[in-house]
N, C-alpha and C positions, 0 to 999 in steps of 0.2 A: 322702714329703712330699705333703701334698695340696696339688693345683692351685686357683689361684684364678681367677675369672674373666679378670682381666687377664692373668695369665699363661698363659690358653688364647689370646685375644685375638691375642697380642704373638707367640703361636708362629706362628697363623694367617698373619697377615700376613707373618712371617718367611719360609714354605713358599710365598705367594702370592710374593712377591717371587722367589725361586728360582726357581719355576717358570717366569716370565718377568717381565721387568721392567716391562713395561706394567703388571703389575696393582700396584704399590708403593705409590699413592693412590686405591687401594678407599677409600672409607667403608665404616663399620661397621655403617649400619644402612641399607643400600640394598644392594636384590638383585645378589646377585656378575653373574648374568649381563646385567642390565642394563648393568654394569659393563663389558661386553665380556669376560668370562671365557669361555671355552667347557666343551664337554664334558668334551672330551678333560682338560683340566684340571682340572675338574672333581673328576674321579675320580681323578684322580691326588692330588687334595688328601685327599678321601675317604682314599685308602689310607695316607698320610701322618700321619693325624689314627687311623685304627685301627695304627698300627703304633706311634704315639708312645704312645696310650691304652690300648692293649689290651684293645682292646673294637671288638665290628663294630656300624657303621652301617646298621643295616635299611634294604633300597633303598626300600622304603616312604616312608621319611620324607624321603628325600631332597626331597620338592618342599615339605616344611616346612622343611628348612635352607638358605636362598638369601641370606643375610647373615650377615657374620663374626656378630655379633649373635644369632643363633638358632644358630648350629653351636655357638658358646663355651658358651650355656643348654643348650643339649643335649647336649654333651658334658658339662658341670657334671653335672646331670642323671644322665647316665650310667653316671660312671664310680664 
């Protein structure tokens, strides 16, 4: 089944909430760590989002995915 934006979206948020609950009212198109997101979580979300999609996230881009918004495009994108 192919993914659609929203359902990349709606995972995001789901893994963000896990992580900790502080992050549950991210907006979607404001930078996560503006958000008070940190690293460490960060990456952890990274790994969560290559394990669901099967596909690695070049650390490159990392500093262009800082919004559920641009991770969902880039993983659409990607996969």
């Amino acid at each position: 089944m192919k993914n659609n934006i929203h359902q990349v979206k709606s995972f995001i948020f789901k893994s963000l909430k896990k992580l900790n609950s502080r992050y549950s009212n991210f907006e979607k198109n404001v930078d996560l760590f503006e958000q008070s997101l940190d690293s460490l979580d960060f990456m952890k979300l990274i790994f969560v989002l290559e394990k669901k999609y099967k596909f690695k996230i070049n650390s490159k881009d990392f500093s262009k995915i800082r919004s559920v918004d641009k991770i969902s495009k880039y993983i659409i994108k990607n996969i």
